[in-house]
N, CA, C and O atoms as CSV, one atom per row, in Angstrom:
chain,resi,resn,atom,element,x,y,z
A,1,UNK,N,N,-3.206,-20.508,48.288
A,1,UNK,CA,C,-3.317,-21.882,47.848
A,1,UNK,C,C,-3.183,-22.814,49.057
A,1,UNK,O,O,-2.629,-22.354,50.055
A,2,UNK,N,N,-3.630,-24.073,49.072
A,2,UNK,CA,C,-3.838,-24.890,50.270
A,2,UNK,C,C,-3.015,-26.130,49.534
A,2,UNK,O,O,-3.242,-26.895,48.597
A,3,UNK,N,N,-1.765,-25.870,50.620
A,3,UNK,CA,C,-0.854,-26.690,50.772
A,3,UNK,C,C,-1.122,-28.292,51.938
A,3,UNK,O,O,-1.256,-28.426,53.154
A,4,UNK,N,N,-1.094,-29.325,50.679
A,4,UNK,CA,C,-1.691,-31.077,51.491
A,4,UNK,C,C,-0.061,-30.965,52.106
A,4,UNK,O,O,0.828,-30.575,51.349
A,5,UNK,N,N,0.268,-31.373,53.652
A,5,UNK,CA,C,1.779,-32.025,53.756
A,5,UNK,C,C,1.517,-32.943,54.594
A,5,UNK,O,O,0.300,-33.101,54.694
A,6,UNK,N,N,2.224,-33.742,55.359
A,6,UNK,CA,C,2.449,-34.680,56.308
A,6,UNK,C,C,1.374,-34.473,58.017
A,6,UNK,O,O,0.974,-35.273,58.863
A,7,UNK,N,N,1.236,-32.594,57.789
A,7,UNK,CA,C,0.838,-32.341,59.114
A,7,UNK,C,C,-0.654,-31.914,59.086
A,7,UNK,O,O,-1.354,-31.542,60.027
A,8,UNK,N,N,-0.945,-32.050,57.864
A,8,UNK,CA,C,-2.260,-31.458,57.404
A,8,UNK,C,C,-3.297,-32.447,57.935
A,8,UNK,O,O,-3.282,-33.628,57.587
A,9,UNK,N,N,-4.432,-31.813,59.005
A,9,UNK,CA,C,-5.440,-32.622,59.680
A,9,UNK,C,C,-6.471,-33.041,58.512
A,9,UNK,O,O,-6.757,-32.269,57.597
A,10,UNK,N,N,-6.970,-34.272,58.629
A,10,UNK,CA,C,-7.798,-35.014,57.276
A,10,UNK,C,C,-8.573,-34.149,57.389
A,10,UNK,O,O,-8.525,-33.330,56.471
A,11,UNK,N,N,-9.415,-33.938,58.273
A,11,UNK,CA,C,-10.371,-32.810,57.792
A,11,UNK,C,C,-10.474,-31.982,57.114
A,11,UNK,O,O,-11.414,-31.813,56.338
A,12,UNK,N,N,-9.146,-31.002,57.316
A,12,UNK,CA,C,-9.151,-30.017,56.594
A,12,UNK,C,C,-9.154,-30.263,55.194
A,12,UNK,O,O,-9.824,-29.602,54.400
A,13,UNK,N,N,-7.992,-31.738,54.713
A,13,UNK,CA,C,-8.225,-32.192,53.373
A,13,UNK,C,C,-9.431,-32.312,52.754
A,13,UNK,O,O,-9.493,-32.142,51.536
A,14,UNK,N,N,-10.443,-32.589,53.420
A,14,UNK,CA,C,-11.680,-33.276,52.957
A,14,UNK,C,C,-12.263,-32.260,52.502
A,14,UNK,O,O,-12.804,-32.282,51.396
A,15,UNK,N,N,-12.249,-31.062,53.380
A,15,UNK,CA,C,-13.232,-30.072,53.301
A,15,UNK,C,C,-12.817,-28.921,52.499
A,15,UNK,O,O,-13.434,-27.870,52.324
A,16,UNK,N,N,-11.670,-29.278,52.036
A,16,UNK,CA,C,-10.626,-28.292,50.900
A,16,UNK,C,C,-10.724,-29.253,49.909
A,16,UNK,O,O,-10.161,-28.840,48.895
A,17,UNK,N,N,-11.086,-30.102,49.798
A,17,UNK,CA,C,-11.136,-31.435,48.461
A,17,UNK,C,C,-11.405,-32.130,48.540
A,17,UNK,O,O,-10.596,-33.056,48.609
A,18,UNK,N,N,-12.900,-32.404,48.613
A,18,UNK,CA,C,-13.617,-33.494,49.154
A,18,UNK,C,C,-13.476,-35.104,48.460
A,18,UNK,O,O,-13.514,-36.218,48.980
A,19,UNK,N,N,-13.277,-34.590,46.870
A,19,UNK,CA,C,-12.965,-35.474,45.838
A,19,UNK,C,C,-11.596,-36.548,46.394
A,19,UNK,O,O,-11.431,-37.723,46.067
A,20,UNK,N,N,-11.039,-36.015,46.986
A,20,UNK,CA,C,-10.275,-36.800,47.795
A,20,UNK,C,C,-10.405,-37.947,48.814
A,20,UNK,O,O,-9.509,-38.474,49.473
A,21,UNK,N,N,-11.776,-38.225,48.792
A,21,UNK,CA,C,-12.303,-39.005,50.087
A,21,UNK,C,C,-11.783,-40.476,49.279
A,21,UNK,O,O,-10.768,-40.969,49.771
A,22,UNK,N,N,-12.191,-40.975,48.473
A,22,UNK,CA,C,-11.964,-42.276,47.779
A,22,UNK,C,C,-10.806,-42.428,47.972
A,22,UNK,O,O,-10.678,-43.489,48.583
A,23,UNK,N,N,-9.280,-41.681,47.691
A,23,UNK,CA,C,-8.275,-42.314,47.668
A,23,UNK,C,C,-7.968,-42.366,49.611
A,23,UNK,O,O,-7.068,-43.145,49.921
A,24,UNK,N,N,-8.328,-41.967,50.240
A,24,UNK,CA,C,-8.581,-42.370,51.882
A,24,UNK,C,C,-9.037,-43.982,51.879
A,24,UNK,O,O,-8.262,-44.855,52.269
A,25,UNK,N,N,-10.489,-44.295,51.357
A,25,UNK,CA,C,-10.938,-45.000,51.756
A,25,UNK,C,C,-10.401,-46.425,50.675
A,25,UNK,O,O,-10.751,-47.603,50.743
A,26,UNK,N,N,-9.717,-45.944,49.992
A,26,UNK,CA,C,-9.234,-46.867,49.039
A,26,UNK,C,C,-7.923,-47.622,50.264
A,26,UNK,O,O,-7.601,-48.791,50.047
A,27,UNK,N,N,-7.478,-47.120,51.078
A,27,UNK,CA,C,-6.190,-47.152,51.933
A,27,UNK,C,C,-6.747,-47.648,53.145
A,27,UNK,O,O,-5.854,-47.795,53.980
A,28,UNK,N,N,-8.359,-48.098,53.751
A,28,UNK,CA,C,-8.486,-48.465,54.725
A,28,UNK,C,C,-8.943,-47.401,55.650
A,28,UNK,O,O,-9.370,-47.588,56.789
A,29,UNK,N,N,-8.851,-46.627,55.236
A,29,UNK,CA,C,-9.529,-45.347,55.748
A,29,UNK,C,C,-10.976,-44.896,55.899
A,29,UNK,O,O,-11.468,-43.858,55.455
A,30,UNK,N,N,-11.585,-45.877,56.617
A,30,UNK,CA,C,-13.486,-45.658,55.960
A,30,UNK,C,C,-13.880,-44.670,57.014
A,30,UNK,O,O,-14.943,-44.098,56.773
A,31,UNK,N,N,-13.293,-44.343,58.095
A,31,UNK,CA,C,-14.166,-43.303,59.392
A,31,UNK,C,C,-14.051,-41.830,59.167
A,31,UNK,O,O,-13.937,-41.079,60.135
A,32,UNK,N,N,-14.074,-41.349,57.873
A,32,UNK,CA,C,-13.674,-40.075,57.586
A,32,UNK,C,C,-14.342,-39.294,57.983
A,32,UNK,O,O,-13.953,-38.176,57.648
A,33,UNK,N,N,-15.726,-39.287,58.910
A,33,UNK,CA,C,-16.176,-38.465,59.518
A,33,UNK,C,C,-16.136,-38.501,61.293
A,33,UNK,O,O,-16.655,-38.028,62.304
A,34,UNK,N,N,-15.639,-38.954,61.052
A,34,UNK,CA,C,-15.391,-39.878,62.811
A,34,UNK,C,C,-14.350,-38.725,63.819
A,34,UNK,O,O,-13.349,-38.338,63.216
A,35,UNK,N,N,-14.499,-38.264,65.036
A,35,UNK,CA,C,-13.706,-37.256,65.551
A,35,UNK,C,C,-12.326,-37.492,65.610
A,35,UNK,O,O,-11.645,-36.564,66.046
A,36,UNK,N,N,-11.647,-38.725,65.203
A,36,UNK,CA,C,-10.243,-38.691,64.728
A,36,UNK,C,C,-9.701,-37.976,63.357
A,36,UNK,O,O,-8.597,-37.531,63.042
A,37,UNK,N,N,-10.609,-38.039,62.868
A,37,UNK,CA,C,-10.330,-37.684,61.524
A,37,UNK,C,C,-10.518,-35.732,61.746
A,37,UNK,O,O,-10.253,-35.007,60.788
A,38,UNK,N,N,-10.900,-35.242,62.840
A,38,UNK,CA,C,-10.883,-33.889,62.640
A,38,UNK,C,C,-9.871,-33.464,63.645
A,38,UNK,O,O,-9.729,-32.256,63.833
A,39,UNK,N,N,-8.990,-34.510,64.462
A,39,UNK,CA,C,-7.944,-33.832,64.674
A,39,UNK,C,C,-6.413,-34.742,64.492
A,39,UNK,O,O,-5.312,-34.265,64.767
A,40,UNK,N,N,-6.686,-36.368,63.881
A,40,UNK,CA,C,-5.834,-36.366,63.461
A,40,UNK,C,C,-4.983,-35.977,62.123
A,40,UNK,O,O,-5.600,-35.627,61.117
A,41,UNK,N,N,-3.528,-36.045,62.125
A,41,UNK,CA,C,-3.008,-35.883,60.778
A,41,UNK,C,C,-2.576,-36.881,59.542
A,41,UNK,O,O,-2.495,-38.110,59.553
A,42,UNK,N,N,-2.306,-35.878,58.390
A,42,UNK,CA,C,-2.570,-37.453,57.011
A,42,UNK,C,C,-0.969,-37.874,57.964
A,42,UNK,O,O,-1.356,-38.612,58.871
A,43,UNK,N,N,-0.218,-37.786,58.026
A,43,UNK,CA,C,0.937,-38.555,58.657
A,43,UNK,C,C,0.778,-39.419,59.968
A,43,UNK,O,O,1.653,-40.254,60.200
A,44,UNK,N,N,-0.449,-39.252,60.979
A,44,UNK,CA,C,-0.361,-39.821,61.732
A,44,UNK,C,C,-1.832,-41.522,61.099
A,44,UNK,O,O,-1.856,-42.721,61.376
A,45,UNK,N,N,-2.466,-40.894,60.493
A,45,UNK,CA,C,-3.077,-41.343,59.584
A,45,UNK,C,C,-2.639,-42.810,59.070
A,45,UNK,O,O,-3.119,-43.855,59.509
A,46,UNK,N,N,-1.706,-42.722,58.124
A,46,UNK,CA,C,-1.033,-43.344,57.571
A,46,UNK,C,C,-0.069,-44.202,58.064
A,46,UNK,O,O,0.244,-45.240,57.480
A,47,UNK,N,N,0.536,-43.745,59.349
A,47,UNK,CA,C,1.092,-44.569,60.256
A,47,UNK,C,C,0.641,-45.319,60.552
A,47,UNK,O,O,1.247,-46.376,60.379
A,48,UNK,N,N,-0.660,-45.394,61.178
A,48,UNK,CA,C,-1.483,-46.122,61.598
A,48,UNK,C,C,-2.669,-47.170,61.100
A,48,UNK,O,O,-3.227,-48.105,61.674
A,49,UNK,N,N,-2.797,-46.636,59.870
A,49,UNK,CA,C,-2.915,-47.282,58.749
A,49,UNK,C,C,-2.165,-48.572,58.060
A,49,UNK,O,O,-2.661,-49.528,57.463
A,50,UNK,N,N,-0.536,-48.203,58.410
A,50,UNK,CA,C,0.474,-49.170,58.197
A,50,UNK,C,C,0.628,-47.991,55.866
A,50,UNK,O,O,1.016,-48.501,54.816
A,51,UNK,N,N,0.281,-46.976,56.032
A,51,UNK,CA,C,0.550,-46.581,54.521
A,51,UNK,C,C,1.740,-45.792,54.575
A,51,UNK,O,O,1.826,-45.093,55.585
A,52,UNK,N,N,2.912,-45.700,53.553
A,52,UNK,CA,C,3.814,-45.020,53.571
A,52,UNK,C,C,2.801,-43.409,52.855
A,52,UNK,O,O,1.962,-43.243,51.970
A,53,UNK,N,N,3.673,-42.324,54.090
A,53,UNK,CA,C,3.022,-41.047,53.601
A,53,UNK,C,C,3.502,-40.401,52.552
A,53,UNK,O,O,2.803,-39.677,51.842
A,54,UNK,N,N,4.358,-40.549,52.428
A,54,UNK,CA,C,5.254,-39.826,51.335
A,54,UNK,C,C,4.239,-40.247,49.863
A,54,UNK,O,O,3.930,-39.360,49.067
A,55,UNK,N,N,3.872,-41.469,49.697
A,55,UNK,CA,C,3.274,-42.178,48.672
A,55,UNK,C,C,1.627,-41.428,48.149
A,55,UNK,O,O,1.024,-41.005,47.163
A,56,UNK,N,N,1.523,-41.615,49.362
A,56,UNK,CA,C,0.235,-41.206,49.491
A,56,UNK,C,C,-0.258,-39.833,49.879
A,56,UNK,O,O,-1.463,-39.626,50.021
A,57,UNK,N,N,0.847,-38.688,50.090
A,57,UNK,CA,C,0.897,-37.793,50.226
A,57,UNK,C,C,0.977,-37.140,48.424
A,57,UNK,O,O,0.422,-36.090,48.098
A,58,UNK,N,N,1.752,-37.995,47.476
A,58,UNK,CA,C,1.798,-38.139,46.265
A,58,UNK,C,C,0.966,-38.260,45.410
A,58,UNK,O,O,0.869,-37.685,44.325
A,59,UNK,N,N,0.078,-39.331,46.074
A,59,UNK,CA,C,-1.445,-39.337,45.049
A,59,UNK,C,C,-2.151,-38.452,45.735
A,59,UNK,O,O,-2.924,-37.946,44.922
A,60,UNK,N,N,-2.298,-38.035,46.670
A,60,UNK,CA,C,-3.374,-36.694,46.931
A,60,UNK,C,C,-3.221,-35.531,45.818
A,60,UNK,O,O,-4.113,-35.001,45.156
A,61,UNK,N,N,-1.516,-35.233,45.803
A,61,UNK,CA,C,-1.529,-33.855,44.909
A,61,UNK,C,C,-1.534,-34.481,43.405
A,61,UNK,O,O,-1.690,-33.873,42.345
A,62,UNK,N,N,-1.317,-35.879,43.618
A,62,UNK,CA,C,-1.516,-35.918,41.636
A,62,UNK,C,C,-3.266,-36.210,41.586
A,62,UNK,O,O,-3.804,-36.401,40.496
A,63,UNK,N,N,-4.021,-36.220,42.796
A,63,UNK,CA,C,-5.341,-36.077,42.123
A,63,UNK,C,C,-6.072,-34.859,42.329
A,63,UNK,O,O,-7.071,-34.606,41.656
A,64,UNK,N,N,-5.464,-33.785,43.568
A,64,UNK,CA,C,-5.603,-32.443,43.252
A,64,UNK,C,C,-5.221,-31.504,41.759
A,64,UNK,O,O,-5.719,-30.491,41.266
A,65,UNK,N,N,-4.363,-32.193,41.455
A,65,UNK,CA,C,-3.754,-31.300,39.918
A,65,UNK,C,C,-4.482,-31.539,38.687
A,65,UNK,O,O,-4.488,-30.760,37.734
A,66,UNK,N,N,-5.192,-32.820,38.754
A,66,UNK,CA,C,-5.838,-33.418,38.187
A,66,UNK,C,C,-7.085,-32.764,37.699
A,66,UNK,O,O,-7.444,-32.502,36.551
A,67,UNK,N,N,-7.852,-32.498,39.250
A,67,UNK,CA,C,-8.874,-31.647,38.891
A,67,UNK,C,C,-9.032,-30.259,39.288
A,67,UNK,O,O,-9.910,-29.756,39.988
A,68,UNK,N,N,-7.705,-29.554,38.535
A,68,UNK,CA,C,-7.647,-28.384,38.565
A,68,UNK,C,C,-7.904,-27.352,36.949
A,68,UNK,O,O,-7.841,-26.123,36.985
């Protein structure tokens, strides 16, 4: 099973759950194909973003469970 955490590179999110792209870009997040996004992480992400991760680390798995 593919565990989302703090250290997990967006990419890998995307490409393990692509359905996931909207709640990114819902957060300011529009360069999801952009070479930051394949080696930064959702925690560094979100920092930089100004998004608390914990939060948003939250709606990733409540919209992974979702469409399981």
């Amino acid at each position: 099973m593919f565990e989302i955490t703090k250290d997990t590179v967006i990419a890998d999110i995307l490409d393990f759950a692509p359905e996931t792209a909207p709640l990114f870009v819902s957060i300011g997040m529009h360069c999801l194909g952009c070479a930051m996004s394949s080696g930064e992480t959702l925690g560094e992400a979100c920092e930089v973003h100004g998004v608390d991760a914990d939060e948003f680390l939250e709606a990733l798995n409540a919209r992974l469970s979702v469409n399981k």
